[in-house]
C-alpha positions in Angstrom: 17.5 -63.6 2.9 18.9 -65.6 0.4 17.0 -69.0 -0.4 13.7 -67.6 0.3 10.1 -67.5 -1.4 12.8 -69.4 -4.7 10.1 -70.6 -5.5 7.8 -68.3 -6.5 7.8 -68.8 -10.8 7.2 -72.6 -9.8 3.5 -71.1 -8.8 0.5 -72.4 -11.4 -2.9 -71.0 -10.7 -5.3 -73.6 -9.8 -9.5 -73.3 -9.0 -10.7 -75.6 -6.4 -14.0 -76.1 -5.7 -15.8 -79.2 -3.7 -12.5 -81.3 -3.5 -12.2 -80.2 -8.0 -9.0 -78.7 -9.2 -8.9 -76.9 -12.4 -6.9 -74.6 -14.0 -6.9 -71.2 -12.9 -7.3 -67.7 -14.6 -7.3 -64.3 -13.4 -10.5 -63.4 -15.2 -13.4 -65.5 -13.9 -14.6 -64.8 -10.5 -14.5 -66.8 -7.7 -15.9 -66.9 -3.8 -13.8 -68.8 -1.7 -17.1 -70.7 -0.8 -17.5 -72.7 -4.0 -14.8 -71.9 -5.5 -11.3 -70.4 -4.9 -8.2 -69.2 -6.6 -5.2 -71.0 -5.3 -1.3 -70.1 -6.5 0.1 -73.5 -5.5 3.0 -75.1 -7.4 0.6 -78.1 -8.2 -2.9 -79.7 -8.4 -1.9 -81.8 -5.2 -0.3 -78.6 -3.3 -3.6 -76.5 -4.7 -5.8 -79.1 -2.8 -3.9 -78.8 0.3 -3.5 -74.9 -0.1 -7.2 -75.0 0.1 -8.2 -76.9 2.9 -5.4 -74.9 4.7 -7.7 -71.7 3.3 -10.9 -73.8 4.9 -9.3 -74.6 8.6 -8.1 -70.8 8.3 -4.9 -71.4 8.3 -3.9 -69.7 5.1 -5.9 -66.5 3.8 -6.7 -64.4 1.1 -3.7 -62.3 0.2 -2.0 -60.2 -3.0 0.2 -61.5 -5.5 1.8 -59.9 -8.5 0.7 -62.4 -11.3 2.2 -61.1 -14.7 2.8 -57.6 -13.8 -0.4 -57.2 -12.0 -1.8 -57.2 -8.5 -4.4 -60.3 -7.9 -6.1 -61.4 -5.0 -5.6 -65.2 -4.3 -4.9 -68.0 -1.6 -1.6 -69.4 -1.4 0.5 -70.8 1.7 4.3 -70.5 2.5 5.6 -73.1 5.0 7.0 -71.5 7.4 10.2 -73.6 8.1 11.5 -72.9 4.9 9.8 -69.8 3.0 9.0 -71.8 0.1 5.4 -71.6 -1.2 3.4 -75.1 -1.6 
């Protein structure tokens, strides 16, 4: 499957909250309500990645992020394999 998820080290972590983005962390807590932890590849993708996450098209799922497992949001389209 050559070509696919290429993008992955292009991923930031973002927080979006109430239409917000802000730089993401793996530490501080979030509630998908108010706010959520989006892997996008930027602050535009994060805001889409998140209103994907409210229509339900795109769920909670885990990522390795520097070595370890974390629970975030993110999206792939699925036309090409490469995250947003």
């Amino acid at each position: 499957m050559t070509g696919m998820v290429e993008n992955y080290g292009d991923l930031k972590l973002y927080f979006v909250g109430s239409g917000e983005v802000s730089e993401g962390n793996t530490i501080d807590d979030w509630d998908g309500f108010s706010k959520t932890l989006v892997a996008a590849t930027s602050r535009r993708n994060a805001l889409l990645v998140a209103k994907l996450y409210d229509q339900n098209k795109a769920l909670p799922g885990t990522l390795e992020w520097e070595g370890q497992p974390i629970t975030m949001v993110s999206f792939k389209d699925p036309s090409t394999g490469r995250y947003l």
